[in-house]
FITOR-780630 format. One record per residue (C-alpha): chain; residue in three letters; x, y, z; residue number from 1. Coordinates in steps of 0.25 Angstrom, whole numbers, plus 2048, in hexadecimal, padded with zeros to 3 digits. Layout:
<sites>
("A","ALA",(X,Y,Z),NUM)
...
</sites>
This chain:
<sites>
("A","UNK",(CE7,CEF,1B7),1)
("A","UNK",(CEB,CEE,1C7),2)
("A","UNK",(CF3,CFA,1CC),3)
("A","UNK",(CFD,CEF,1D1),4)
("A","UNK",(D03,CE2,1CE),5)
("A","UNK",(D02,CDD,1BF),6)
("A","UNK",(CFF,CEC,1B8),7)
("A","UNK",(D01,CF1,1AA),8)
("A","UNK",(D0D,CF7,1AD),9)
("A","UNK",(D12,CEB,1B2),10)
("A","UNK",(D13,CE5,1C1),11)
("A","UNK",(D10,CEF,1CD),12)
("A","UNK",(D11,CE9,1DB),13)
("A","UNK",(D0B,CEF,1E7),14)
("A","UNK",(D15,CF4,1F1),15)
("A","UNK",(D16,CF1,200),16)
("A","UNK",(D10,CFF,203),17)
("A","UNK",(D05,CFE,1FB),18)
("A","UNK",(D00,CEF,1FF),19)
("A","UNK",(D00,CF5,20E),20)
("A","UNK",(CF9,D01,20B),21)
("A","UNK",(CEE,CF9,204),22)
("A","UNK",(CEE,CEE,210),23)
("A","UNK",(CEC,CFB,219),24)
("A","UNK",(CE2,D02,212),25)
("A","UNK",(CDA,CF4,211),26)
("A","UNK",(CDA,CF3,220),27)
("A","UNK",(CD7,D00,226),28)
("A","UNK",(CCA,D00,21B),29)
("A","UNK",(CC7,CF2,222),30)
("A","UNK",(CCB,CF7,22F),31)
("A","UNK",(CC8,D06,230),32)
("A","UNK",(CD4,D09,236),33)
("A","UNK",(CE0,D0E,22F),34)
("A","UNK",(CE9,D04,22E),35)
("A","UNK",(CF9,D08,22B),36)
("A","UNK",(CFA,D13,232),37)
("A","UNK",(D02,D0E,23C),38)
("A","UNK",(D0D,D07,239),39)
("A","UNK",(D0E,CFD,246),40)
("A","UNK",(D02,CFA,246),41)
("A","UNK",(CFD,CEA,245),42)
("A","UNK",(CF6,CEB,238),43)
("A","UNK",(D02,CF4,232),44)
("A","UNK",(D0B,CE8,236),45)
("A","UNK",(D03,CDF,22F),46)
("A","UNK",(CFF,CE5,222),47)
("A","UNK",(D0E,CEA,221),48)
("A","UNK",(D11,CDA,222),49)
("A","UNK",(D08,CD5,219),50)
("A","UNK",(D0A,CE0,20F),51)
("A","UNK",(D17,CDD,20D),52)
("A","UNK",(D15,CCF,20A),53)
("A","UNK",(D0B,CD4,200),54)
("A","UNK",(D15,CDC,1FB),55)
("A","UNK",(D20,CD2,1FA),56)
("A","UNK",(D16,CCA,1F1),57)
("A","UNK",(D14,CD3,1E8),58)
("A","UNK",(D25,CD4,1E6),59)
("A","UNK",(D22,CC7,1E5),60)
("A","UNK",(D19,CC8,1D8),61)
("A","UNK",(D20,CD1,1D3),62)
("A","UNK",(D2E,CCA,1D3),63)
("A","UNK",(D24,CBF,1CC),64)
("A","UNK",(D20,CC9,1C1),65)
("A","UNK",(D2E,CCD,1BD),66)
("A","UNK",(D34,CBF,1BD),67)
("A","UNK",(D2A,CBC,1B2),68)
("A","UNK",(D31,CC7,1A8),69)
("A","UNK",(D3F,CC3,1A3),70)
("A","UNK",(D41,CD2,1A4),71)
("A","UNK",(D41,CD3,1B3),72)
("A","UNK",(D42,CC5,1B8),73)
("A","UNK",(D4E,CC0,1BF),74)
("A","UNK",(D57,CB3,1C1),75)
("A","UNK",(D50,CA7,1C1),76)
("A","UNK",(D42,CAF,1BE),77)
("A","UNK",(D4A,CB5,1B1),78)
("A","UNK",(D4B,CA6,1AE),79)
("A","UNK",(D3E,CA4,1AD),80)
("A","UNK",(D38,CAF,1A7),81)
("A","UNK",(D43,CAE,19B),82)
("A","UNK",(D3D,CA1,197),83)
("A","UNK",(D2F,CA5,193),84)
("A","UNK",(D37,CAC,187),85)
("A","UNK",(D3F,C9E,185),86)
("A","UNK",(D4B,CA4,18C),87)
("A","UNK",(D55,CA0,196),88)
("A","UNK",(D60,CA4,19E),89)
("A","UNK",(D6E,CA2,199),90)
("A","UNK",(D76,C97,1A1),91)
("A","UNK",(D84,C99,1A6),92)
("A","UNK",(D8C,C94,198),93)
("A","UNK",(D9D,C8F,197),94)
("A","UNK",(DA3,C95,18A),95)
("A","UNK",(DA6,C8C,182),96)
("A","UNK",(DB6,C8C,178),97)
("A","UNK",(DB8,C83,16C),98)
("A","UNK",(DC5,C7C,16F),99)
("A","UNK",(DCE,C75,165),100)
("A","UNK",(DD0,C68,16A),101)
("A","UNK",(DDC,C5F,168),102)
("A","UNK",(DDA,C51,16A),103)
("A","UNK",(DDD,C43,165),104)
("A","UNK",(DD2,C41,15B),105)
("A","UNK",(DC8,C38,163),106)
("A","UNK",(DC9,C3E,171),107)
("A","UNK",(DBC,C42,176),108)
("A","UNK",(DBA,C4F,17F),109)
("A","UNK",(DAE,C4F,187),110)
("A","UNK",(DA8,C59,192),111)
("A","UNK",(DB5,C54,19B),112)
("A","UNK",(DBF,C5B,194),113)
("A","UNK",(DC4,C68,19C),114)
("A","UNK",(DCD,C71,195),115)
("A","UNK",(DD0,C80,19B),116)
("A","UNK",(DD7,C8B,195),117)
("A","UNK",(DE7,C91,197),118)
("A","UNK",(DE1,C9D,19F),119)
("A","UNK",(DE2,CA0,1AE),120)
("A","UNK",(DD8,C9C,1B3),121)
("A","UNK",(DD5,C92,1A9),122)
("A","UNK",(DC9,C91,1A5),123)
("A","UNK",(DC2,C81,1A2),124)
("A","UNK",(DBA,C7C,197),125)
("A","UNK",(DB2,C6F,195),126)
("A","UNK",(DB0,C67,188),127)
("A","UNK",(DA1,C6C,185),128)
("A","UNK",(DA3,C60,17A),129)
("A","UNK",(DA4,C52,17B),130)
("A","UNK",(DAC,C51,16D),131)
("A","UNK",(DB4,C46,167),132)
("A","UNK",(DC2,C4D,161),133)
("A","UNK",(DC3,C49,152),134)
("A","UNK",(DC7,C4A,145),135)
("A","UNK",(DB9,C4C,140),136)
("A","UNK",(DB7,C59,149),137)
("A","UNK",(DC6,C5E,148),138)
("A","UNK",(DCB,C6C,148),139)
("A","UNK",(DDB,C68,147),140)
("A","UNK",(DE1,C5C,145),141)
("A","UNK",(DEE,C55,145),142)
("A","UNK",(DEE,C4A,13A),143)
("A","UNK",(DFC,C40,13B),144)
("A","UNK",(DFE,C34,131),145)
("A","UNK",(DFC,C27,136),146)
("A","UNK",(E02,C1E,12C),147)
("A","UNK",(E0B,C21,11D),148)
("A","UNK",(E05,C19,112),149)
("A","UNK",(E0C,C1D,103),150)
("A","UNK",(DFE,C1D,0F9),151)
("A","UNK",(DF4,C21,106),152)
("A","UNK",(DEC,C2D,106),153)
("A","UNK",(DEC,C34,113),154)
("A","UNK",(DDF,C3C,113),155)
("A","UNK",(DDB,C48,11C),156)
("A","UNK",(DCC,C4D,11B),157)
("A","UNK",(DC9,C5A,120),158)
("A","UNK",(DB9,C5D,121),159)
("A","UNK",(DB7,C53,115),160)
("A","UNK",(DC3,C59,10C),161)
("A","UNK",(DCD,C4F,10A),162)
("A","UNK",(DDD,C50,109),163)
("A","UNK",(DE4,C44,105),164)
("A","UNK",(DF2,C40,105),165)
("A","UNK",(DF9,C37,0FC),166)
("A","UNK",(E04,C2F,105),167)
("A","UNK",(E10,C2F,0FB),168)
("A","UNK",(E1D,C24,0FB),169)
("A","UNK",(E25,C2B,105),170)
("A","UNK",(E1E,C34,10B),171)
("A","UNK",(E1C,C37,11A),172)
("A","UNK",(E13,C3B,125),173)
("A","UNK",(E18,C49,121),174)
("A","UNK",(E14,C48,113),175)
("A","UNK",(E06,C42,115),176)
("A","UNK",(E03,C4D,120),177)
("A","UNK",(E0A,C57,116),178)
("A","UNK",(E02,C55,10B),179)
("A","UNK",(DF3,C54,114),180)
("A","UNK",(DF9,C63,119),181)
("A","UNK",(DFA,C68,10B),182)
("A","UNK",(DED,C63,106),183)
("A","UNK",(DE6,C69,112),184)
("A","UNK",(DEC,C77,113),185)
("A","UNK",(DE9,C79,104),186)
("A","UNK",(DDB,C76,104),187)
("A","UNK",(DD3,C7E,0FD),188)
("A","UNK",(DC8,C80,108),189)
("A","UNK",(DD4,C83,113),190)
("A","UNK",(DCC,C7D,11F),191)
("A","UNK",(DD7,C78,125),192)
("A","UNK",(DE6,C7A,129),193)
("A","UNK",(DF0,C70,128),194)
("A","UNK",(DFF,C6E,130),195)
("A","UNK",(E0A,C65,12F),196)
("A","UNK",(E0F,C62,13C),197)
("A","UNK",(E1D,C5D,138),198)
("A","UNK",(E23,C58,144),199)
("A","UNK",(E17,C52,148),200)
("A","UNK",(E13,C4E,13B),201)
("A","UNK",(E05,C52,13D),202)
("A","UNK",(DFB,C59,134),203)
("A","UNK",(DF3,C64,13D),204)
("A","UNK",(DE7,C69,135),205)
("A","UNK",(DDF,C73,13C),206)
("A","UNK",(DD1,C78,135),207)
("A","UNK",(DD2,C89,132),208)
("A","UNK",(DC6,C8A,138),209)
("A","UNK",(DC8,C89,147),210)
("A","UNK",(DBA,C87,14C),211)
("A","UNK",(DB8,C7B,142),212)
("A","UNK",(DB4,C6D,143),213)
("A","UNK",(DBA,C64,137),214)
("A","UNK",(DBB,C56,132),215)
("A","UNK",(DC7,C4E,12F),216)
("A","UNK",(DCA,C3F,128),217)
("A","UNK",(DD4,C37,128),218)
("A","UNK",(DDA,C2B,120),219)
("A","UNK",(DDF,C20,12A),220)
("A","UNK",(DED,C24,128),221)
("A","UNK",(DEC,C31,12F),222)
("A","UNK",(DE8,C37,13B),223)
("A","UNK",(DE7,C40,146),224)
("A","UNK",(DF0,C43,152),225)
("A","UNK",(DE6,C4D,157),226)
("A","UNK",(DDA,C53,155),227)
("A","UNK",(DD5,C62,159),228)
("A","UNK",(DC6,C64,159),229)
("A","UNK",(DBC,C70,15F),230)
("A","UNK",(DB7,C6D,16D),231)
("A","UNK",(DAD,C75,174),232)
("A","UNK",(DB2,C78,183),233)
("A","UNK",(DA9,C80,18C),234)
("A","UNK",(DAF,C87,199),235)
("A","UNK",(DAD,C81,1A6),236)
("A","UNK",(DA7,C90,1AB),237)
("A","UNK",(D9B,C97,1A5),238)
("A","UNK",(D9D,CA4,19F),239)
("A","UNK",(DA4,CAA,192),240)
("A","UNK",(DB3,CA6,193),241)
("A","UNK",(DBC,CAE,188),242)
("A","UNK",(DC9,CA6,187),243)
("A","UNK",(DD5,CA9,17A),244)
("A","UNK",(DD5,CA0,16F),245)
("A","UNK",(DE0,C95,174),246)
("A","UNK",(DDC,C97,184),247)
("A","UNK",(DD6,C88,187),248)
("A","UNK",(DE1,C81,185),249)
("A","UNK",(DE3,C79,191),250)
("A","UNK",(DDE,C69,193),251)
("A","UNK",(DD8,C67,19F),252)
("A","UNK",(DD0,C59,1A0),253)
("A","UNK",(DCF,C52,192),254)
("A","UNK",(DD1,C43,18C),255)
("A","UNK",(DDF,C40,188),256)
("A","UNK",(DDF,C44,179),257)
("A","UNK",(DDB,C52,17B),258)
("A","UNK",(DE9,C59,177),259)
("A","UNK",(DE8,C69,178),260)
("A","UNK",(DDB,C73,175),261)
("A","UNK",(DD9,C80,174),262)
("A","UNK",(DCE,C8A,170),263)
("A","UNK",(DD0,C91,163),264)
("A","UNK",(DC2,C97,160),265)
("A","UNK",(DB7,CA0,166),266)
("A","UNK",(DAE,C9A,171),267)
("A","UNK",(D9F,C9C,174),268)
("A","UNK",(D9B,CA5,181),269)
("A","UNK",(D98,C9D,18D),270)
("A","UNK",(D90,CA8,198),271)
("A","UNK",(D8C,CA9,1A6),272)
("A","UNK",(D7E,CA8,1AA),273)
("A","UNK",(D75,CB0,1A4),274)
("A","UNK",(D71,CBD,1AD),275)
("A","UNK",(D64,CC2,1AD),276)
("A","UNK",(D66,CCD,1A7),277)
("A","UNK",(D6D,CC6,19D),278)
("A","UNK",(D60,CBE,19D),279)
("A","UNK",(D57,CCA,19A),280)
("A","UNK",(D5F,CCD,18E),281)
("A","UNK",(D62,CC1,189),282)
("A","UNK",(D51,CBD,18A),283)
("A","UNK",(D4F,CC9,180),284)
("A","UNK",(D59,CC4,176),285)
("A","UNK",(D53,CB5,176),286)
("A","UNK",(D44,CB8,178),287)
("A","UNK",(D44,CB6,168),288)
("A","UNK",(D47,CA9,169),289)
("A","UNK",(D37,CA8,165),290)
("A","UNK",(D38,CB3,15A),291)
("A","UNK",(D30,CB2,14D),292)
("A","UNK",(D3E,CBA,148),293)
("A","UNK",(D4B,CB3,142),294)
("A","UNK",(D55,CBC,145),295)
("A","UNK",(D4F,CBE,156),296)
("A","UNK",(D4B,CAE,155),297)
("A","UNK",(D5C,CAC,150),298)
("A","UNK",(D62,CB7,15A),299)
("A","UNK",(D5A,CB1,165),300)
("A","UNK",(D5E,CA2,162),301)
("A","UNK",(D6D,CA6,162),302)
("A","UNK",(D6E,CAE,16F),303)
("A","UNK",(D64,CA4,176),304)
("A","UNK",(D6C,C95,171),305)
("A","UNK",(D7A,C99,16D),306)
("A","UNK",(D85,C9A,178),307)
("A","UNK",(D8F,CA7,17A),308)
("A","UNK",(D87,CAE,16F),309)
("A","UNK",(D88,CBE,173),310)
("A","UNK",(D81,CC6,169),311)
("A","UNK",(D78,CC2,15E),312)
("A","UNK",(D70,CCA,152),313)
("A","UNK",(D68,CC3,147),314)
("A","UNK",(D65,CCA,139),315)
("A","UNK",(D5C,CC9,12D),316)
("A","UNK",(D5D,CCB,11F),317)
("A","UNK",(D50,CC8,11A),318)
("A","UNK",(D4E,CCF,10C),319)
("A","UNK",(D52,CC8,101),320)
("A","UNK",(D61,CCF,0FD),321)
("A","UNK",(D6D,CD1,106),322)
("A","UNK",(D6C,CDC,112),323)
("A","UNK",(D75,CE6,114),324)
("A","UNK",(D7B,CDE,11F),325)
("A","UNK",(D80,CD4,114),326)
("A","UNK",(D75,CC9,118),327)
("A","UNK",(D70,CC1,10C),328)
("A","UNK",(D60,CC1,10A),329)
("A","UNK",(D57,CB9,116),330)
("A","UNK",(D63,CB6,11F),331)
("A","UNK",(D67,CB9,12D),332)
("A","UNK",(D72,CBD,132),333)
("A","UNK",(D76,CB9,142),334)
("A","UNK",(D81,CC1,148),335)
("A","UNK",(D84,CB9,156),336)
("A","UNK",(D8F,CBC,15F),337)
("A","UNK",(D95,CB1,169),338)
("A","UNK",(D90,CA3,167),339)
("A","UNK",(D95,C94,15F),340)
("A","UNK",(D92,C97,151),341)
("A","UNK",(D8D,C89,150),342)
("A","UNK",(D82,C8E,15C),343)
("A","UNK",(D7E,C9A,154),344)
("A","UNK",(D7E,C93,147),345)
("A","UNK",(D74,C8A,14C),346)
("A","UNK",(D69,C92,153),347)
("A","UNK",(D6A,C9D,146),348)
("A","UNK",(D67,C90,13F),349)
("A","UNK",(D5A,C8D,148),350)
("A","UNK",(D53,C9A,149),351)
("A","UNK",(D56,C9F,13A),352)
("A","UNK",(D4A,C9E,131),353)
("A","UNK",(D4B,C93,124),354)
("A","UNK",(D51,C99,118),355)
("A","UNK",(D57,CA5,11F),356)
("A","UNK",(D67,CA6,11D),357)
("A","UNK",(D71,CAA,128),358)
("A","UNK",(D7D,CB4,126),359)
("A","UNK",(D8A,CB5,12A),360)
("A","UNK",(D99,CB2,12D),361)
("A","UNK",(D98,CA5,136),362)
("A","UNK",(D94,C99,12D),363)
("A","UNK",(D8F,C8D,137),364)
("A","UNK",(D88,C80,130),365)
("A","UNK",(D7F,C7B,139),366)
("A","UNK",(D78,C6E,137),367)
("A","UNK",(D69,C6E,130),368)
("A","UNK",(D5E,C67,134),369)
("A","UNK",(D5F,C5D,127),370)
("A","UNK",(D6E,C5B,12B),371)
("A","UNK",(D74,C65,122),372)
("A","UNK",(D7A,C70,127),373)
("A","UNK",(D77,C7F,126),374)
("A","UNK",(D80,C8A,125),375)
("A","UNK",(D7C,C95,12F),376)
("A","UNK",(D84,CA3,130),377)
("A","UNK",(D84,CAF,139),378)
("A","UNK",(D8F,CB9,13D),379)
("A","UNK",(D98,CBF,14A),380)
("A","UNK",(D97,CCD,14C),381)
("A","UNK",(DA5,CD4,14A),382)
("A","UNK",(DA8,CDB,158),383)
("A","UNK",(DAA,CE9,158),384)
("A","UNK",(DB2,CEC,165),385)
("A","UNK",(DAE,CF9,16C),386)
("A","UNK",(DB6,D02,175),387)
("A","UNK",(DB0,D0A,17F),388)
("A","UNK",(DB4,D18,184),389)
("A","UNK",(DAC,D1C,191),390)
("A","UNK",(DAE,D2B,198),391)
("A","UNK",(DA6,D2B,1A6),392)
("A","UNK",(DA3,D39,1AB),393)
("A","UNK",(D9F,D3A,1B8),394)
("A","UNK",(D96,D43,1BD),395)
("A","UNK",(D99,D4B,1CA),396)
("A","UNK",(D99,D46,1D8),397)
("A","UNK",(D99,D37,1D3),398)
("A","UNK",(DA2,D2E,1D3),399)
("A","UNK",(DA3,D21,1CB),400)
("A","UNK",(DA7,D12,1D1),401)
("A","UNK",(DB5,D0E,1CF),402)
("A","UNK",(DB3,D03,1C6),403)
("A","UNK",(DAB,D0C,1BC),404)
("A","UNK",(DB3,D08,1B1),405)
("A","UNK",(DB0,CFC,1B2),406)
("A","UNK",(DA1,CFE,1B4),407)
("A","UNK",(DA1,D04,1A7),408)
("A","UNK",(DA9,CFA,1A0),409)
("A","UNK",(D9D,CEF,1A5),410)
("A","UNK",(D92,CF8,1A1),411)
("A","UNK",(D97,CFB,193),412)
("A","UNK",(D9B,CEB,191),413)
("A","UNK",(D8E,CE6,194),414)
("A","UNK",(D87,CED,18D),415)
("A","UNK",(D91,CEA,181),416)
("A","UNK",(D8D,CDC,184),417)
("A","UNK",(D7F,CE0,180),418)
("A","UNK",(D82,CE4,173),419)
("A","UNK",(D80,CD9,167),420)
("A","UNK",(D85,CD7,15A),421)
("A","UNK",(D82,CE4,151),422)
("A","UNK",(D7D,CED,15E),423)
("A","UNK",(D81,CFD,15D),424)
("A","UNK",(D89,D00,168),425)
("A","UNK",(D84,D0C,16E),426)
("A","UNK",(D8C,D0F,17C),427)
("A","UNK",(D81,D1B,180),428)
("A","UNK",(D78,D0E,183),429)
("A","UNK",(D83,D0B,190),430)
("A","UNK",(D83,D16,196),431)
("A","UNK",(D77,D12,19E),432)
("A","UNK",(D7F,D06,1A4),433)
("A","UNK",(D8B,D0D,1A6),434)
("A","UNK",(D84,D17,1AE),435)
("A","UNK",(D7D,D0F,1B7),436)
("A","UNK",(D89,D06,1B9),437)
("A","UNK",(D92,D12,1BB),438)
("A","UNK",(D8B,D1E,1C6),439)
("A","UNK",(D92,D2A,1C6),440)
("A","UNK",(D91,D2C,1B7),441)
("A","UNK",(D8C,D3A,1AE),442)
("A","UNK",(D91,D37,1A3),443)
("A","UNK",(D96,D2B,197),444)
("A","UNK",(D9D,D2C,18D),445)
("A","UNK",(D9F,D1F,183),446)
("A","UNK",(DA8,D1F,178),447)
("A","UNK",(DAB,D11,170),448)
("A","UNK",(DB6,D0E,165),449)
("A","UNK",(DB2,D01,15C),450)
("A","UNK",(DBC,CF6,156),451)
("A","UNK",(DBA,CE9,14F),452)
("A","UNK",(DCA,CE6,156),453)
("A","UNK",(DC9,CE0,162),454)
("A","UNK",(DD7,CDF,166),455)
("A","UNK",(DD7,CF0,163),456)
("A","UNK",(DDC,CF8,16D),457)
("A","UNK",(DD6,D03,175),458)
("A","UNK",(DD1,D0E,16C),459)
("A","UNK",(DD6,D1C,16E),460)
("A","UNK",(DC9,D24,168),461)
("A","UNK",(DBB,D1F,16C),462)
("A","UNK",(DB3,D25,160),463)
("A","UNK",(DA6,D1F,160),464)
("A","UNK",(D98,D20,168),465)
("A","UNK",(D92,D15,164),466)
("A","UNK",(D96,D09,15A),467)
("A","UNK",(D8C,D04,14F),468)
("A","UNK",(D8D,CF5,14D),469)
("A","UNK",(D8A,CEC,142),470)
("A","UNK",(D81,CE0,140),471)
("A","UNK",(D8D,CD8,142),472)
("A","UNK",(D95,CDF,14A),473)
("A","UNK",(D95,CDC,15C),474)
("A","UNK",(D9C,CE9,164),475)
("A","UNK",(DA4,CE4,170),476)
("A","UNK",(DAB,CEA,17B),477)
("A","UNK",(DB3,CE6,188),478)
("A","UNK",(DB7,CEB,195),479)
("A","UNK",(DC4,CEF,18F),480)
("A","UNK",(DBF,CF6,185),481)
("A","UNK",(DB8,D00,18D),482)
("A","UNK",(DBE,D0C,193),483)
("A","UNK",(DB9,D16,19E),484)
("A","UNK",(DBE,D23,1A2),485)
("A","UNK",(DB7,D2D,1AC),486)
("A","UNK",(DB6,D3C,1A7),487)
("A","UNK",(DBA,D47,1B2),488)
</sites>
């Protein structure tokens, strides 16, 4: 192997000092003069020139070398190398909210309609959707009586259930809308919620299960004064944009029709370009996109092709009896934190072997490919919420920045971010980070108190060192849940 350039310890360049030494001992063996020696002199001038353009080169080749490797390229040469492994950088991404939508059944919202939410500055959001509002996709509805015929049945079918009203000599709007209401809330499978609006004499039926998309018939003689359905709306800025349920209440440009909305449910992450470094990290998680293995082939599928997904850890049961964990023989179990259940329902579809079964909480049907339609499951890790106690002794003669709090907070929070679903938590392994983020520092102390209450207060005893975490179980943290003190 060649003392430098490609060598097998890897790239070794030659040096600006070295390249003139060379160029000099060539030419005073040619011209029997030492040459070098004086640092004025002509051919000193003009080796030294040369040299360093030879020099620059081979930077040059070496800059070359290292954008070939995802580990130490950079910027657009990151982008390139990634894509030998069938990789790529993350695009900037809006989040996107579910919104209730109240409209006149048959309005259509289409990628014009604005809405924003109550805050200060409000934030925007475009229809991501182009979906007509009715009756076949409904989350509420208001139902009203068109006309009163004694001997009619006025009929409501609910997803294929059917309640039916005889209209009696006599009876009025109120009776018929009464007796629909009574039928519906006593149902045996309870899918729905029914009201009677009195004064308005409307019956309000509302499915229990906010996030559903539902069918409803009617007989001519009823019908609807509105109609709620589910439309996606994504913000007009990229980035992860955390709002309370019942913030994006605000029309901005719509159709006439479209009453009131709101947003009721969760949402799925939206994120900022991806960083190199992000990059790097992400590359090592979706270089099994190719594997031979289910459970890396399934992890590798959800983080590379399901938005707002955070954390994601596959397992197999692959004898013939139920594990330990509770997972019935050959099946999998996906835990997946962030992300549209459709999403992840569909890609664990994808990548999971024939004849393998999938475990857990969340049930999605997601259509076959003999149009039927498979039931896939998989779980949300349960969120153990850490807090951390951090003494700083400093050692003598330093002195730490002002801001060192919240330097500690940052170092601590990241590398929390790091940390997937069923990940130990083990605060010995920041201390790295905090020390080179805070100088001054001889010694770290962390302590950390767990709870699975999020709304808890701040703890008076830190008891723990470390925090085990289970299968299905994510630890999390925040800024405000991280104190700092300095010792002496």
């Amino acid at each position: 192997m060649p003392e430098y350039g490609i060598t097998e310890t890897g790239l070794r360049i030659k040096r600006l000092d070295v390249i003139l030494d060379e160029i000099n001992a060539d030419q005073t063996a040619g011209f029997g003069v030492k040459i070098g020696t004086n640092q004025r002199s002509f051919l000193n001038v003009l080796n030294t020139s040369f040299a360093d353009k030879i020099a620059e080169l081979w930077e040059f080749g070496a800059e070359i070398y290292h954008s070939l490797s995802p580990m130490s390229a950079e910027g657009a040469a990151l982008d390139n190398a990634v894509q030998f492994g069938g990789n790529s950088r993350e695009k900037a991404k809006s989040t996107y909210y579910p919104i209730h939508c109240e409209c006149t059944e048959g309005i259509t919202l289409d990628e014009n309609t604005l809405i924003e939410s109550d805050t200060n500055p409000a934030i925007k959001f475009l229809s991501a959707d182009r979906q007509t509002i009715s009756r076949s996709n409904f989350n509420r509805a208001k139902v009203k009586v068109v006309s009163i015929q004694p001997g009619e049945a006025y009929t409501v079918a609910l997803n294929g259930t059917l309640f039916s009203y005889s209209c009696k000599d006599g009876d009025a709007a109120e009776a018929i809308l009464g007796g629909l209401q009574a039928m519906i809330r006593d149902a045996e499978d309870g899918e729905f919620t029914a009201t009677l609006d009195e004064e308005a004499m409307i019956l309000n039926i509302e499915a229990l299960e906010v996030q559903s998309y539902n069918s409803m018939l009617l007989t001519d003689n009823l019908t609807t004064e509105s109609v709620t359905a589910i439309i996606n709306f994504a913000s007009e800025e990229a980035g992860e944009i955390t709002l309370p349920n019942n913030a994006i209440t605000k029309i901005v440009t719509a159709p006439t029709g479209f009453l009131s909305c709101t947003n009721l449910c969760g949402y799925i992450s939206g994120r900022l370009l991806e960083t190199d470094v992000e990059l790097r990290q992400s590359y090592i998680d979706k270089i099994f996109n190719r594997s031979t293995r289910m459970t890396d082939s399934i992890r590798s599928a959800i983080l590379a092709n399901c938005q707002g997904v955070d954390a994601c850890k596959v397992y197999e049961n692959d004898s013939n009896v139920v594990d330990a964990a509770g997972r019935p023989p050959h099946s999998v179990e996906v835990v997946v934190d962030g992300g549209s259940n459709n999403d992840i329902a569909a890609q664990i579809l994808a990548t999971k072997s024939g004849g393998i079964n999938t475990y857990g909480n969340i049930t999605v049907e997601v259509p076959g490919e003999d149009d039927d339609t498979v039931e896939i499951h998989f779980n949300r890790p349960v969120y153990i919420y850490l807090w951390f106690k951090v003494a700083l002794t400093i050692g003598k003669a330093s002195s730490v920045p002002a801001n060192y709090a919240e330097l500690v907070e940052a170092a601590i929070v990241r590398a929390m971010d790091t940390m997937g679903t069923g990940d130990d938590i083990v605060p010995q392994q920041f201390l790295a980070s905090i020390y080179a983020q805070v100088p001054g520092i001889s010694y770290i102390d962390i302590s950390v108190y767990q709870t699975k209450n999020g709304s808890e207060g701040q703890p008076a005893q830190y008891p723990d060192k470390s925090v085990a975490v289970s299968p299905r179980e994510r630890a999390v943290t925040s800024p405000t849940r991280i104190e700092v003190s300095l010792n002496g």
